[in-house]
Phi, psi and omega in degrees: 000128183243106179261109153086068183273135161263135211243146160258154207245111163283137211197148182262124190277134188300355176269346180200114204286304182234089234208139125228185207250106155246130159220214188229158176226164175267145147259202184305178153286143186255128156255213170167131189212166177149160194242191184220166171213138144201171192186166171233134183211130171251118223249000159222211198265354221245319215223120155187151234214143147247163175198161191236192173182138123256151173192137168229128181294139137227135188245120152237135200236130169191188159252153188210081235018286167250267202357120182272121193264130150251136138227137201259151191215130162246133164238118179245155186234138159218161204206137182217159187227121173262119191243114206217120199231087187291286184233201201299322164286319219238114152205126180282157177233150157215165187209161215201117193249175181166125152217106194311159167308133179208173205242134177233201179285332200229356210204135184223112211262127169265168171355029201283134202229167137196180172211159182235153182204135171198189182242164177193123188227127177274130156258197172041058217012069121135022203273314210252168154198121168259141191226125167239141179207160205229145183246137129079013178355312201235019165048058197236354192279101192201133184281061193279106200238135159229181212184134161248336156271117014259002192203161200302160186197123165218137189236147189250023178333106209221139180219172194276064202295307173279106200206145185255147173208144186226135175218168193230116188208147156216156202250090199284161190039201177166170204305329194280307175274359167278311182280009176280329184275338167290341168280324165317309198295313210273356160304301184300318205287325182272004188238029156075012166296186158114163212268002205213000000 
């Protein structure tokens, strides 16, 4: 049970008929249920993935100026990540959003899908590693809402979504001087040195 969930309300300003108004409202209570699945799985020595699915029920009630609303909405998301490990250094990634059409009181939201894609390469035997990723490929991330309450309405909502990122990191010291100084401590430590 979700009590006096908020939402946002498109509203005709009343000073001007063609004009309208968004903000947020409480409406009634909600109810809203749903499960989740996710998992890993490698299906070679080369290739492996994770992925999830939700998909969740809501019965919603409000008002929507005078109008009293009910809508029941099923919505669902799946989401899957791709690990493609061409060789001992080189590993490609792609990953894949998809969220079905779903419903609010005043708003009927279509469909949104993307994928992302990038690299990840170790060098200098393995102190460096260069990575690129690409957001949004095929420039599909984008929100589409239509609406008759109260008055016909469709909105288009788009944010900067595609976008690149190239990076660099290297990994100062390394594994050689950590067992060197553990070998140092436990020396000290067996040979009754240390503050105790």
């Amino acid at each position: 049970m979700i009590r006096d969930e908020i939402n946002i309300a498109i509203q005709i300003d009343p000073l001007d008929p063609t004009r309208l108004i968004q903000s947020f409202d409480n409406f009634d209570d909600n109810n809203a249920y749903g499960f989740e699945f996710s998992g890993s799985y490698k299906p070679t020595k080369w290739w492996s993935f994770n992925a999830s699915f939700d998909l969740y029920i809501q019965n919603l009630n409000g008002v929507v100026g005078t109008e009293n609303v009910t809508v029941e909405n099923t919505a669902y998301t799946a989401r899957m990540n791709n690990s493609f490990k061409a060789t001992k250094d080189l590993t490609f990634q792609l990953f894949g959003f998809y969220r079905g059409p779903n419903s609010m009181l005043q708003f009927d939201i279509e469909e949104m899908y993307f994928v992302n894609a990038g690299f990840r390469y170790n060098m200098l035997q393995g102190k460096a590693t260069f990575s690129f990723n690409f957001n949004d490929i095929f420039d599909s991330q984008r929100s589409i809402v239509t609406t008759d309450r109260p008055t016909p309405f469709d909105g288009r909502f788009l944010w900067e979504s595609q976008t690149w990122m190239v990076g660099l990191s290297y990994r100062f010291g390394g594994s050689n001087n950590k067992s060197l100084q553990r070998k140092q401590r436990d020396a000290n430590e067996a040979s009754g040195g240390g503050f105790f």
